[in-house]
N, C-alpha and C positions, 0 to 999 in steps of 0.2 A: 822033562829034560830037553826034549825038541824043542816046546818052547823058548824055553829061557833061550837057546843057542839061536834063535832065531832072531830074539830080542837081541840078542852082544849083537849080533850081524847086520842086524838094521841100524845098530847106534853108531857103531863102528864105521858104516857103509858114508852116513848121514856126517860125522867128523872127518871122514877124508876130503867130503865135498867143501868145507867153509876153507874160504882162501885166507892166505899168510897175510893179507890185512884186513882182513876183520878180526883174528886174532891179536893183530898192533891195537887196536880200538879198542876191543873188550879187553885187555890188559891196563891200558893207557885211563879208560873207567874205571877200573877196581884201585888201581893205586889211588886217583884223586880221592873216591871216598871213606879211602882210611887214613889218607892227609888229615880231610876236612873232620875227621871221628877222634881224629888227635889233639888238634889245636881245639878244639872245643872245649875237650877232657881236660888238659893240663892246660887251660887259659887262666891268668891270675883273677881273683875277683875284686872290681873297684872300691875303693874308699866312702862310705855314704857321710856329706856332709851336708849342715840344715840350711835350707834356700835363703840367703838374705833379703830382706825388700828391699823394692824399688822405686826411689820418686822419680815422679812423675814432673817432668820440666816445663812451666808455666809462666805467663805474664799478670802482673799484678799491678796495683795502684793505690796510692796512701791518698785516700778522702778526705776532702776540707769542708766540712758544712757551711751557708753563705746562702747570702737573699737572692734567687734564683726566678727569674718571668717566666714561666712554662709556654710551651708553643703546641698547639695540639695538631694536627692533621687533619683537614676536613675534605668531603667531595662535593663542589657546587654546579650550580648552573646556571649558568647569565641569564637574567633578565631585566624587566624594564617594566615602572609602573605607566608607560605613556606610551603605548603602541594603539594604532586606531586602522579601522578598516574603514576606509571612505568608499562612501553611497552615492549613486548620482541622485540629484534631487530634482529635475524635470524630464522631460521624454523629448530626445533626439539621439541623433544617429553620431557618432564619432567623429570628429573631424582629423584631429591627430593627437599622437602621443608625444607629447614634452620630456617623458623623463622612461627610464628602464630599469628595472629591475638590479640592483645593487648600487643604484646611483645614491650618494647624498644630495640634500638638495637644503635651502633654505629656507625658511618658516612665508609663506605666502607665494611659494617658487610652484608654476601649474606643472600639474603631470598628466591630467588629460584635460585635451579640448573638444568642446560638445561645439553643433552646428547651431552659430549664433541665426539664423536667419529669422525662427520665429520668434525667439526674444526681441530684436533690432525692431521687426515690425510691431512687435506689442509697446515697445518705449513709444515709438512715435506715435501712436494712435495716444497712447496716455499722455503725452506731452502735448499734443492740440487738444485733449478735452480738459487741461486743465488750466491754457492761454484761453481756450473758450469761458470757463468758468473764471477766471481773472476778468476778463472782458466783462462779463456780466454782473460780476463785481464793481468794477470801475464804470462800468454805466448808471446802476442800478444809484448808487453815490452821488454822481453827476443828475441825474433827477431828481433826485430828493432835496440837492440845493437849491434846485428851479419850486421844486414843491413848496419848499418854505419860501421861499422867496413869495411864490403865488398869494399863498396862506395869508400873507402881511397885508399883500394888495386886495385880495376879498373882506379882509376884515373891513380895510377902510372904505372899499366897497358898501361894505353893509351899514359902517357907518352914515356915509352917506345917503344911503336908500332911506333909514331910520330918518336921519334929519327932514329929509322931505316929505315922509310922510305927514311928521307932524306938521311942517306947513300948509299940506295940501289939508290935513283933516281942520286947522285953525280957517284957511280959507271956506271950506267947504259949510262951516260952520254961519263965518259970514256971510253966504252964498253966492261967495266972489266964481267960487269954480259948481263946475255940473259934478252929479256923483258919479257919472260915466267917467270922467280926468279923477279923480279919488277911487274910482276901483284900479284904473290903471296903473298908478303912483303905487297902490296895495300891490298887487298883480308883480309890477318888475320888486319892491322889498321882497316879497316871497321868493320868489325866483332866485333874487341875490341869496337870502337865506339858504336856500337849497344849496346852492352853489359853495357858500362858505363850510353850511356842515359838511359835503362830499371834500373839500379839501382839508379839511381839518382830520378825517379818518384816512384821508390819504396819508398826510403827513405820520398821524399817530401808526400805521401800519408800517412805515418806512421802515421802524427797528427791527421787528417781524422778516420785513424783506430783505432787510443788509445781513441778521443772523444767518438765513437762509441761505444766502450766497455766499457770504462767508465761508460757510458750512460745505458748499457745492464746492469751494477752491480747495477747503483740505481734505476730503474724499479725492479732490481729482488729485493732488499734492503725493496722499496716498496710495491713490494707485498707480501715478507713475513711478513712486519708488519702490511695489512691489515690482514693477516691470524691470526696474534697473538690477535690484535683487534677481528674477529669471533669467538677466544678462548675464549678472554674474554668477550664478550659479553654473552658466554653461561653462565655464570655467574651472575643472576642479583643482583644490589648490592642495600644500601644505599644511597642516596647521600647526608644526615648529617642525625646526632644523631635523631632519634624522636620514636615514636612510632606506631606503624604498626596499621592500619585501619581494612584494607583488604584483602584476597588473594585470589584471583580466580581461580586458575588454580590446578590440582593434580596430583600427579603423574603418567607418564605415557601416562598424556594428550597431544596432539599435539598444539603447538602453530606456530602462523605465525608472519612474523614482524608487527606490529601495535597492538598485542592485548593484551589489557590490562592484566596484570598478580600479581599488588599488590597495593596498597595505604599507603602512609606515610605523616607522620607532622611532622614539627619541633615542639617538645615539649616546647623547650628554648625559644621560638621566638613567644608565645602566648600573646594574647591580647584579650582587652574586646573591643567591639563596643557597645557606646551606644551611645541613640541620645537625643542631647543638644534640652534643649528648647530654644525658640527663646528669651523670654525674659531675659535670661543669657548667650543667644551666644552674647552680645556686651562686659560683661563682661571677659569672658573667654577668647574671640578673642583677646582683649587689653595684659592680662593676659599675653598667651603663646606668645605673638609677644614683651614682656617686657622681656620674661626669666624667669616668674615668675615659680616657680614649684608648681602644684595644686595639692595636695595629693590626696589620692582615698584610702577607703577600701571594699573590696570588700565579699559579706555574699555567701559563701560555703557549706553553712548547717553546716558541722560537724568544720569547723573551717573558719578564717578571715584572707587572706593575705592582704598585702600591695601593692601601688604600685602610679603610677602620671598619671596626663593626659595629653599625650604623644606628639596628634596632633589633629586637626580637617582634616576632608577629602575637596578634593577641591568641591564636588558637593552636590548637594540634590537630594536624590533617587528617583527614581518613586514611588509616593505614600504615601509620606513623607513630614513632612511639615518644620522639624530641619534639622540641621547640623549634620549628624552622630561623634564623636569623640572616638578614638583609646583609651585607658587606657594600660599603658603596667605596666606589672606585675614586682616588686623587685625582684633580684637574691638571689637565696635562698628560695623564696615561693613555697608550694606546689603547684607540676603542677594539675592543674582540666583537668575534660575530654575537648576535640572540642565539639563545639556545645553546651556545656554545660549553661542554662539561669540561671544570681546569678539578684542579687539586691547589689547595692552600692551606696556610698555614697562619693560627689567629696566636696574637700575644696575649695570654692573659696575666692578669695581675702577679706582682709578686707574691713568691712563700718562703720563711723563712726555716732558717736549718732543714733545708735540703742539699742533696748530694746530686752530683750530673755525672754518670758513669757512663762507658761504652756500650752501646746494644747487647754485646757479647756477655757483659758481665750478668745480665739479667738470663735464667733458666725459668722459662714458662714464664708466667706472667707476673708470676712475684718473689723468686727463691733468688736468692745468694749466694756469695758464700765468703767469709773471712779468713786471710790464710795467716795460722800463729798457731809461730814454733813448728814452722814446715809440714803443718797440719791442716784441712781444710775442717772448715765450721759453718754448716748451713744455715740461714737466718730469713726468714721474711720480712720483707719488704712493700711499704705502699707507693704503689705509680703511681706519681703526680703528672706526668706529661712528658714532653719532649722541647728538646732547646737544643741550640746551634750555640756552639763556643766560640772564644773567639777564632780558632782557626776555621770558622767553618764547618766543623764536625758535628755530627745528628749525635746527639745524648741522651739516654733517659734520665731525668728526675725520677730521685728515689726517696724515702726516707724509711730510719726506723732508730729506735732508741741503740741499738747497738753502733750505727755509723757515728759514732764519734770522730772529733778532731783527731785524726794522726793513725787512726783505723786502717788494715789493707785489706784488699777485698779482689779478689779472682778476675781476671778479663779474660780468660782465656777459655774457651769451648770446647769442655772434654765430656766426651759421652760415658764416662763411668764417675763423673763429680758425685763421691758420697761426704757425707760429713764421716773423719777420720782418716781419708786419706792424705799420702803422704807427698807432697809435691817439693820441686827443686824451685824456688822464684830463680829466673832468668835474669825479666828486667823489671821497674817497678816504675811506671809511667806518672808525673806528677799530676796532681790534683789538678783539672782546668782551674779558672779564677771565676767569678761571678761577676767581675768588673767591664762594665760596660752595658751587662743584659740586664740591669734593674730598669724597667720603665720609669 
């Protein structure tokens, strides 16, 4: 009984102490949640009715099939069958540089000069020994006229000697004369004899001697135009019009023969390598073996030349899985750098009953889709390539039995495109034309 009275006195004690507004509060909270226990309890329950679908609002386009030149997209890289790395071809020291690194220059234009000195003194040594060996020439000629000339006079020499003998050996007989005047008469015939043979092998030798010297003028002929050749070798030239790469060497410097000394390229004579894919090298192959000519243009950054596709190479590189093909560039286009990487674009041949739709309208790499009766209808599709319309606009080539004439087909990119859904067409963009892109 003490307890409990102890209990009221403490509660009681504990209720006198809470102030007159924290009793505003805890009253002010008890109302609110028998509000909120009310509206809950007697709230109406809503109407349940079935969700209607919803299309989906889209752009679309009614397809014309039409003879269509496909354009494919390729990656190249300039080059050139006529780039040369020139060698000096004698030993001397530099004299100076004619030409610098990115100059063009024209075909026989020097870009380095070698020190003529011991060239100049080797012409003139080969040019006296072969006015010497002319000389010896034109003398050797000049005596051999006098030789035959001789030759004519010993004969009748000898003639005469013969004649006398036989008078002296008739007198001698009669013994008008001693046989001492008859050996002497002998004595000079023999002698003349002597004298006629030695001129007669002279003579016959003559031809022996004028080959010979003949022979001594065009050795020396030859070596003075090897010398002229050394002269100009110190000269290293062009060997056509391009533009200079490289130059290694500076004034001054000693060169030997074989070391490299400049770099050039035919500028004129540039082409793009790129490589064909496989699934348009059977087109292309047909193509360039009909004589068809496959245009090409080619993106430069700061501007667009023109130009065809020229050849395919006979092999496949290491590494590689296409036909690399040549692209050579129109006369009159600006030349780009070597080595320089573009992006272009080749025509190839027309196809017919193909469709050229929006990039958008294509999902992945071959799906569609056709919209009838506000319905979409998936389809596949074969990429045949890319073309420019005539506004200008990038298109894929499509084709497939379904793109008929008067066909609409989706351009618009919706990330839940199934076949059956229900779309609103917006607007219906017309068919490009094919007029003008037939090659």
């Amino acid at each position: 009984m003490n307890g409990k009275g102890t209990l009221g006195k403490n509660i009681h004690s504990r209720l006198r102490r809470v102030t007159p507004k924290t009793w505003v509060l805890i009253a002010v909270g008890a109302g609110t949640a028998l509000v909120g226990t009310g509206l809950v309890a007697f709230a109406p329950e809503p109407s349940r009715r079935p969700a209607a679908e919803t299309a989906v609002p889209v752009a679309s386009m009614v397809v014309k099939p039409g003879s269509w030149a496909p354009e494919i997209g390729l990656f190249g890289r300039v080059e050139t069958p006529r780039a040369a790395t020139l060698a000096a071809q004698v030993s001397a020291t530099v004299a100076s540089l004619e030409a610098q690194e990115g100059d063009r220059v024209a075909a026989s234009d020097v870009l380095v000069q070698l020190d003529e000195t011991d060239a100049r003194l080797l012409l003139r040594r080969r040019q006296a020994e072969l006015a010497q060996a002319r000389a010896d020439l034109a003398a050797l000629e000049l005596g051999g006229s006098d030789d035959r000339q001789v030759l004519r006079h010993q004969e009748e020499l000898h003639e005469l000697a013969l004649n006398k003998v036989a008078r002296h050996r008739q007198l001698r007989e009669q013994g008008s004369i001693s046989q001492e005047t008859l050996n002497a008469v002998l004595q000079e015939s023999h002698a003349q004899a002597i004298a006629l043979s030695r001129q007669r092998n002279q003579v016959q030798s003559l031809e022996h001697r004028l080959a010979r010297a003949g022979a001594n003028v065009d050795r020396a002929e030859a070596a003075r135009e090897e010398a002229r050749v050394e002269l100009e070798r110190t000269r290293i030239r062009a060997p056509f019009p391009g533009r200079v790469t490289r130059i290694t060497v500076a004034p001054g410097e000693l060169v030997s023969p074989g070391l490299a000394v400049a770099e050039i390229y035919d500028d004129g004579a540039l082409e793009v390598r790129v490589q064909i894919p496989n699934a348009h090298l059977p087109a292309i192959a047909s193509a360039l073996t009909a004589g068809i000519e496959l245009a090409a243009s080619i993106d430069f950054g700061s501007y667009r030349a023109k130009g065809k596709l020229d050849r395919l190479v006979g092999a496949v590189a290491k590494g590689q899985s296409g036909v690399d093909g040549l692209v050579r560039l129109h006369r009159g286009a600006s030349l780009p750098e070597l080595g320089r990487a573009v992006n272009l674009r080749v025509t190839l041949p027309a196809i017919s009953n193909a469709v050229a739709v929006p990039v958008q309208a294509v999902y992945g790499q071959r799906r569609m889709f056709l919209v009838a009766d506000d319905l979409l209808a998936g389809i596949d599709v074969e990429r045949l390539g890319e073309v420019t319309d005539a506004n200008g606009q990038l298109r894929l080539l499509v084709r497939a039995d379904s793109l008929s004439d008067g066909a609409r087909v989706l351009t618009s990119q919706l990330s839940n495109a199934v076949s059956g859904l229900r779309v609103s067409v917006d607007s219906a963009q017309p068919a490009p034309s094919s007029e003008g892109k037939e090659p």
